[in-house]
C-alpha positions, 0 to 999 in steps of 0.5 A: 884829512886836513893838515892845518885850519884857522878857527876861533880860539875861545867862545866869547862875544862882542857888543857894538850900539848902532842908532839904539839897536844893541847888537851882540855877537857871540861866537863859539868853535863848533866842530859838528852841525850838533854843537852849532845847533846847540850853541844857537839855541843857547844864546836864543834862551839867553836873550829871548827877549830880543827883537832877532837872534841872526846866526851863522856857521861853517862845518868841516873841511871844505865847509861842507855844511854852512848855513845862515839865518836872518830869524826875522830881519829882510831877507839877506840881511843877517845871516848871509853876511855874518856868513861871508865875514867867517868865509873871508876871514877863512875860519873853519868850524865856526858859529856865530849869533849875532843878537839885536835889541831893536833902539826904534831906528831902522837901518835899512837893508844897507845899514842892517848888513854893515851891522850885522857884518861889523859885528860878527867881526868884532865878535871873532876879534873877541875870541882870537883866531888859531892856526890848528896844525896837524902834528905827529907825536914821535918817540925818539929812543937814546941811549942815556949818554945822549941824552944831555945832547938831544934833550939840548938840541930838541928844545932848541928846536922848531919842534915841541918837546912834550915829555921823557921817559925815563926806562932802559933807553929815554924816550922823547916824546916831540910834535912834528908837523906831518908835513916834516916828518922825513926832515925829523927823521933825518935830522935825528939820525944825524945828531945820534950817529944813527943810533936814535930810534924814531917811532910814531906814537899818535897824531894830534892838532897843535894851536897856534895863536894868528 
């Protein structure tokens, strides 16, 4: 399992005029082949009277499906570097249409790739990028009386606090990154003397904006 990825923040879409051709990149996080697929098919609705709907998207850890398509531009031209712009950004689980309303000047396979590669670009810079982290959600049990202290100590802290229950003992609820989970454990013990009780309640993925 991956403990941290970059991927697009917000579905959104970017708009760039090249020598009349008008080309809007819409770009949107997909977490499976299906949403991609989805996606695609609903920006072509949305301009189906464009001249070419070029799309792109990387799935999965180890970008295990990737695909792109020119959807009628000359071979290599679209698709593929829409496609490169995600792979040096570093992105994961990302699709990207890129649409053009063709103004009557062609580009040439040069100018076509700029195009298409300048526009994605714009189009991730629209919908921001986040690092997606990995995070265990430990419960840490205390005695009332010191609670005051670690309630303290937590928010001054690197590690999110995320709620408190109130029973016999309180309880705090903080996201640690998996890969500081024994620095938290040891952490705890010594501002509780030892007396804090540290258990695993779920794992979930945190967004932070890059």
């Amino acid at each position: 399992m991956r403990m941290d990825y970059k991927t697009v923040k917000q579905q959104n879409e970017a708009e760039i005029v090249i020598n009349k051709s008008r080309f809007i990149a819409s770009v949107k996080r997909t977490e499976t082949e299906q949403e991609a697929f989805e996606f695609i098919q609903e920006i072509k609705q949305i301009h189906s009277s464009a001249t070419h709907n070029c799309s792109a998207y990387l799935i999965g850890e180890h970008d295990n499906i990737q695909k792109a398509n020119d959807d009628g531009e000359p071979s290599g031209t679209a698709g593929f570097p829409m496609l490169e712009v995600l792979k040096k950004q570093g992105l994961k689980d990302t699709t990207v249409v890129v649409t053009r309303y063709f103004g009557g000047i062609k580009l040439g396979g040069g100018g076509l790739i700029r195009a298409y590669g300048r526009s994605t670009s714009e189009g991730v810079a629209a919908a921001g990028t986040v690092k997606r982290v990995l995070h265990a959600k430990m419960a840490v049990a205390v005695d009332y009386t010191a609670l005051g202290k670690v309630e303290n100590e937590v928010r001054q802290s690197a590690w999110p606090l995320d709620t408190i229950d109130y029973g016999t003992h309180v309880t705090l609820f903080v996201f640690v990154p998996i890969a500081e989970l024994q620095q938290f454990h040891d952490w705890i013990a010594d501002l509780t003397n030892g007396q804090g009780v540290v258990s695993e309640s779920g794992q979930e993925f945190l967004e932070f904006s890059v």
